[in-house]
C-alpha positions, 0 to 999 in steps of 0.5 A: 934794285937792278943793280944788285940783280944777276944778269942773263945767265946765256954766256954773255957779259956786258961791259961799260965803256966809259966815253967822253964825260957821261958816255957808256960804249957797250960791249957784249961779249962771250969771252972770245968775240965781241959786239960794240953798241954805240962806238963814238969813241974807237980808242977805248972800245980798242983799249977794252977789246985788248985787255978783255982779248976779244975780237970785234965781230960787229957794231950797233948803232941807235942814233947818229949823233957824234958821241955815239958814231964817231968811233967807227971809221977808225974800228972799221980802219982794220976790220971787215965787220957788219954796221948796223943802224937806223935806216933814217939816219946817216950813220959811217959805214953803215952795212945793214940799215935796220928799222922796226922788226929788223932783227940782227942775228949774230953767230958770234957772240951769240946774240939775237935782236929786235929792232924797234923804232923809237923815234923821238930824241932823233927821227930815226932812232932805234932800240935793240931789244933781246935776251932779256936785254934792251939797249935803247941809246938815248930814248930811255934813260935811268930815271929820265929820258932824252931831250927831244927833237921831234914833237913830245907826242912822238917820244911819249910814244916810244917811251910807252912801248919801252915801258910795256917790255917785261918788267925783268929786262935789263936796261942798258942807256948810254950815259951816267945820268942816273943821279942827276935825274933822281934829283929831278924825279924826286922834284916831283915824286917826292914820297915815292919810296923806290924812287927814295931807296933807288936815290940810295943805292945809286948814291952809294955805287957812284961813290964807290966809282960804280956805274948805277947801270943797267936799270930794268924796265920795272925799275923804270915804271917804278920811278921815272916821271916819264913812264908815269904821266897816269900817276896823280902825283905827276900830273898836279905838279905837271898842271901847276907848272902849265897853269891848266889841267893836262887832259891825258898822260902824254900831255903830262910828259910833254910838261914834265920834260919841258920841266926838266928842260928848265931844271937845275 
């Protein structure tokens, strides 16, 4: 499992910020200087930055809702730093609206990035994909992916391309979802073995006071729902909740995320 996996061997760590109830703030950084993504609450991300001694150079965004935003007038409140976001959304601060094949080219840290859009929880949605590591905000998460406000056929669609990055690239979502949505997948996935031993190691790093990320991308195509509308599995479950056969993947996915919507 990704969780037991070395990460990029490139100098650079990347530490969870616990936010809010579910949230995770990411920090990357190389021992001296830092970038945040999704800053929706300042006060732990100051807190990280000066129990880790680092100096914040700049902040990702991938989406504008409120936990994942509302930090960054009170980082910027002391700092002249760059605010990358989504061009099509609105977003405090913002220096250097981004969209797909945007990259984001900082010295310090070290760090490279591609922009891919991938709309679908909001319309303007972006993901940050590089050195072997995805940041995807609320698109993709472990086992699951986010509610939707844009037609399924949209979201389906960034959840392909998500699927179709190397299998080895770590995963990093922005909330503890993970056992939540084991339950769900197994709802309707229940002989799929990675997905039984997942549900094990997930269990035990959530006991232990663990995150259960980063995920990587081959540990998604093995047992989130939502990347496999193609297996026969999901589909008979996903025709038995419509009541009507389901002629492709994507309308497979719509099903199943209306399942999940209901399930408790």
């Amino acid at each position: 499992m990704s969780t037991l996996m070395p990460c990029p061997d490139d100098g650079l760590q990347v530490l969870p910020i616990p936010a809010f109830e579910d949230n995770y703030l990411w920090l990357i950084h190389d021992g001296r200087d830092a970038v945040v993504v999704d800053p929706g609450d300042a006060v732990p991300v100051e807190a990280a930055l000066r129990a880790q001694r680092l100096a914040l150079r700049a902040i990702l965004v991938t989406h504008s809702h409120a936990d994942h935003i509302g930090g960054i007038p009170a980082l910027l409140a002391s700092r002249d730093i760059p605010v990358y976001g989504p061009a099509r959304e609105p977003v405090p601060g913002l220096t250097h609206a981004v969209g797909d094949g945007s990259r984001v080219t900082l010295d310090a840290p070290g760090l490279v990035l591609e922009v891919l859009d991938v709309p679908g929880h909001t319309v303007g949605h972006v993901a940050y994909y590089g050195q072997n590591r995805l940041f995807c905000g609320d698109t993709l998460f472990a086992c699951g992916c986010g509610r939707i406000d844009q037609p399924a056929a949209v979201m389906h669609a960034s959840l392909q391309r998500l699927a179709a990055l190397p299998e080895d690239t770590f995963v990093y979502c922005t909330h503890e979802y993970t056992a939540a949505n084991i339950r769900f997948a197994l709802s309707v996935d229940p002989d799929n073995q990675d997905l039984l031993r997942r549900r094990d190691v997930v269990t035990a790093l959530r006991d232990n006071g663990q995150p259960s990320l980063p995920s990587t991308i081959g540990d998604e195509r093995r047992c989130n729902p939502f990347l496999r509308g193609h297996i026969d599995v999901l589909r008979r479950h996903a025709e038995h909740a419509a009541g009507a056969s389901l002629a492709s993947s994507g309308a497979v996915f719509a099903q199943l995320r209306e399942m999940k919507n209901r399930y408790r």
